[in-house]
Residue, then its C-alpha position, 0 to 999 in steps of 0.5 A: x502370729x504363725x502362718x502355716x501352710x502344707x505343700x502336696x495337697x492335691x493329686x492333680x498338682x502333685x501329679x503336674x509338679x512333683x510327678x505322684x499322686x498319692x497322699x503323703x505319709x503325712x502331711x507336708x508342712x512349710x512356714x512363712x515368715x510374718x513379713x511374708x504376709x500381704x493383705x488388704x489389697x496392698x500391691x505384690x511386688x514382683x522380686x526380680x532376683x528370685x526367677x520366676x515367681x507363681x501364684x497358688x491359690x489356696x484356701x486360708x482358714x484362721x485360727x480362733x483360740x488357743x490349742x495343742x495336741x488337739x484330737x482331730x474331732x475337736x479341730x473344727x473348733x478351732x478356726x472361725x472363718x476362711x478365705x483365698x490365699x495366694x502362696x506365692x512361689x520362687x520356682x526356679x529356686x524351689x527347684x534347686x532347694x528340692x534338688x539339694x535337700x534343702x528347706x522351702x524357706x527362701x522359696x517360700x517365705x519371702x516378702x509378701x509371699x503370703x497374700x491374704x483375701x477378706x475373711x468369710x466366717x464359717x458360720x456363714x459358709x458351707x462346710x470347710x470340705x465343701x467350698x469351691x475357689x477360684x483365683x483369676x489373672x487379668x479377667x481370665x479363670x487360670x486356677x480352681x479348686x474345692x476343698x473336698x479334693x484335699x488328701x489332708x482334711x482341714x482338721x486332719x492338718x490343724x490336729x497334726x501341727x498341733x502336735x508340734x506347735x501351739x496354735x494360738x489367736x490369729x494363726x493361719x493355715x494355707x490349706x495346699x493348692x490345686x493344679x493350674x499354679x503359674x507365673x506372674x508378671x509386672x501389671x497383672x490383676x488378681x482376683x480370687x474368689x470363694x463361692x462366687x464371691x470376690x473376696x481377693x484383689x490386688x495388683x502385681x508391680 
């Protein structure tokens, strides 16, 4: 299993993080490790030597079946259900990678990095360019997005990893994440939601 994700989706957030709006050249694309990955609502646990850590929430979608260099009319076939995500980020230590030219790997992939909510078949949702998400922290609204507000569509994404990578059965792609990211502490509750509906809970130790 692969997990994808793509930095710089949003305007809003790449003008708060990164200080541009535009759309990339094209789209920016990360890995995480399989270790990165959480679910089921197991607990986060904080790691206390990599500064600041901050929560993004993002929608999820899964690959479904084996693909390469797949046209991007073709792409929708690909996947089969989404969910909200939280991509976890080392901050400070994102910054200083950014600052060198180095990779995201060690801000990105980490243990647990990659928390995955409960899967929402597509055939049971709106298009995947129009869901609205949302991510809360202790009862309290603190990020929202709608997938229409993505520079790179869904199937913009898989039709250009595609060219790189073989998808196959059981990959995931973290779809970018919009404005609003911020810090977790020890003790917080996360919940996110997809349409309105509690699809993400886990606590943070």
């Amino acid at each position: 299993m692969k997990i994808f994700a793509v930095g710089m989706n949003y305007a809003q957030h790449n003008l708060t993080l990164h200080e541009q709006a535009e759309r990339p050249e094209t789209p920016v694309i990360f890995t995480k490790c399989d270790t990165a990955l959480l679910k089921d609502g197991k607990p986060f646990f904080i790691p206390d030597h990599l500064g600041s850590i901050e929560y993004e929430a993002e929608l999820v979608v899964r690959i479904c079946k084996l693909g390469k260099t797949i046209p991007v009319r073709f792409a929708h076939r690909y996947y089969d259900a989404v969910t909200v995500g939280i991509d976890f980020t080392a901050r400070d230590l994102q910054k200083k990678l950014r600052k060198a030219g180095l990779p995201w790997d060690l801000c990105k992939g980490f243990d647990g990095s990659a928390v995955l909510g409960e899967w929402v078949s597509t055939d049971k949702t709106k298009s995947v360019q129009q869901l609205r998400f949302r991510l809360d922290v202790n009862g309290k609204p603190v990020q929202e997005g709608y997938s229409g507000d993505m520079l790179y569509t869904v199937d913009e994404i898989i039709a250009y990893i595609s060219r790189y990578f073989t998808l196959r059965t059981g990959d995931l792609l973290f779809t970018g994440c919009p404005s609003g990211c911020g810090p977790v502490r020890i003790d917080d509750h996360l919940e996110g939601y997809l349409e309105g509906k509690k699809v993400l809970a886990f606590n943070c130790k």
